[in-house]
C-alpha positions as CSV (number, residue, x, y, z in Angstrom):
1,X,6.2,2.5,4.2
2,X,5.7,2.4,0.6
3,X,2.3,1.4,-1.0
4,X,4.1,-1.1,-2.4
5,X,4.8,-2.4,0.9
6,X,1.3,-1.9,2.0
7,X,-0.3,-4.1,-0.4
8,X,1.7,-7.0,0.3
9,X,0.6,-6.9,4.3
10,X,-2.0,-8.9,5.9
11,X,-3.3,-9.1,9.8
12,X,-3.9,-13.0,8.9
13,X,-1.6,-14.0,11.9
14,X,-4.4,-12.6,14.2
15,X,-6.0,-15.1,16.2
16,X,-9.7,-15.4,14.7
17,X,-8.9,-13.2,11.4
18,X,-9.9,-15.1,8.3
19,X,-8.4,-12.3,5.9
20,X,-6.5,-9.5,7.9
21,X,-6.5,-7.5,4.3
22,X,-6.3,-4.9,3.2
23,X,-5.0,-3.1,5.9
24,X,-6.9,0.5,6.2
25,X,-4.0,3.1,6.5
26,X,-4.0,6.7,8.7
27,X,-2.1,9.0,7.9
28,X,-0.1,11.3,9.9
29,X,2.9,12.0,7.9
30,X,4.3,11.0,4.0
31,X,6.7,12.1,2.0
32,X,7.8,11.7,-1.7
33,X,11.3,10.6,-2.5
34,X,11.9,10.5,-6.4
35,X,13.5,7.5,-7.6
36,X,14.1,6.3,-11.6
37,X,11.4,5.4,-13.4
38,X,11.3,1.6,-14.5
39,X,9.0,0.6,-17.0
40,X,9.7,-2.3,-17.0
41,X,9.8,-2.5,-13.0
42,X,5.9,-1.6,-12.9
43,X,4.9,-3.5,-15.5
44,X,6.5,-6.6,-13.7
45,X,4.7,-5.3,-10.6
46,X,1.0,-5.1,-12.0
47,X,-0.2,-8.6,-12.3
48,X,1.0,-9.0,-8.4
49,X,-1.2,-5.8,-7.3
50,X,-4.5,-6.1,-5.5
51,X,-5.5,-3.4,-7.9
52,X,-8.7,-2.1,-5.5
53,X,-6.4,-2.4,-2.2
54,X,-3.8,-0.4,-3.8
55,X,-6.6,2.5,-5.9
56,X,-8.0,2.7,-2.3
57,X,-4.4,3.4,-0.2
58,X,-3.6,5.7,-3.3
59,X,-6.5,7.8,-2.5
60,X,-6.3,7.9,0.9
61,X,-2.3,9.3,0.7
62,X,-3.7,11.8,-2.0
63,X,-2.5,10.1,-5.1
64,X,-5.1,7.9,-6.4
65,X,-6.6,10.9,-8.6
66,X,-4.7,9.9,-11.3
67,X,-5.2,6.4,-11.5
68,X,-7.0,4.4,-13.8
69,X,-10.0,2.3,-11.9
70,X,-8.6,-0.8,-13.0
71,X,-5.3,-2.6,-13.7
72,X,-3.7,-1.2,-16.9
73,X,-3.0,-3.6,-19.7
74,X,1.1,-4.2,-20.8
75,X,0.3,-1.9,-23.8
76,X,-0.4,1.0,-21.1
77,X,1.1,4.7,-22.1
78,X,4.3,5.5,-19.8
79,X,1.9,8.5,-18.6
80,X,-0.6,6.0,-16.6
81,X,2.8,3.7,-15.7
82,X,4.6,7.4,-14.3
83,X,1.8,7.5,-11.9
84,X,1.3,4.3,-10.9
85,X,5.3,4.7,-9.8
86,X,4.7,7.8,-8.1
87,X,2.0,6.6,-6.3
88,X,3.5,3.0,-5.4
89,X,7.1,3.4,-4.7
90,X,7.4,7.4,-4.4
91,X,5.3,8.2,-1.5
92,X,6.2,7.3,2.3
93,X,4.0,7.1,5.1
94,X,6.4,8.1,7.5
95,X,3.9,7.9,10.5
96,X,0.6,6.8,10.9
97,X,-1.4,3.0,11.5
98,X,-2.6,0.6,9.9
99,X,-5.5,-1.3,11.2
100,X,-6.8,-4.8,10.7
101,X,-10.4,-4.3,8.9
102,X,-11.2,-7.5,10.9
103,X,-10.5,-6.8,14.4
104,X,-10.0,-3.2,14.4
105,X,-6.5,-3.8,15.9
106,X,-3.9,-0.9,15.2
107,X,-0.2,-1.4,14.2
108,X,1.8,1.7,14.1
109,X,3.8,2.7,11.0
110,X,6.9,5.2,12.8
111,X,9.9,6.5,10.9
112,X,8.2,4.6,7.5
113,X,8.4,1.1,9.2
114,X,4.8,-0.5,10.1
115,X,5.3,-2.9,13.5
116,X,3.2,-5.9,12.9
117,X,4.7,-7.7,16.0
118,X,1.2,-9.3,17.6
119,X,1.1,-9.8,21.6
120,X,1.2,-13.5,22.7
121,X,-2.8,-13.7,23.2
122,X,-3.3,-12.5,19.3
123,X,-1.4,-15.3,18.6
């Protein structure tokens, strides 16, 4: 599961949960897959960020260091857009959970996919 991914997710479907985000994550296992750099792609990407959801997920896989504390603006240096990449579309969690900050309730991330089925009395 990308960070990417990850800040798109909610627990809303959760009986009782008015927000269901953001999701905390544990971490068990990541890994980094290099893919081409886009520019353009993260720029795109910014304005549709939770910027503090995504600094916090970044730190807790190790890779919010060097990010800037809030959104960068368009006229941002490819350095700061190189590790917003990196840290949003590079790294995996491969296994781990993610849990609802609402309810506590755990969803496992295996083999980089996060199951967010619910059980019929979540519903």
């Amino acid at each position: 599961m990308k960070l990417l991914t990850h800040n798109m997710l909610t627990s809303k479907a959760i009986k009782g949960v008015q927000t269901g985000f953001p999701l905390n994550i544990v971490v068990k296992k990541t890994k980094t897959v290099e893919t081409e750099f886009s520019s353009e792609f993260i720029q795109r990407m910014l304005p549709k960020l939770d910027w503090p959801a995504f600094l916090k997920a970044a730190q807790t896989l190790g890779v919010g260091s060097q990010l800037p504390d809030s959104p960068p603006t368009e006229t941002t240096d490819e350095t700061v857009l190189r590790s917003i990449h990196h840290a949003l579309v590079e790294v995996e969690v491969i296994e781990g959970e993610l849990i609802c900050p609402e309810t506590e309730r755990k969803f496992p991330i295996s083999n980089g996919i996060p199951n967010m089925l619910l059980n019929e009395d979540e519903i």
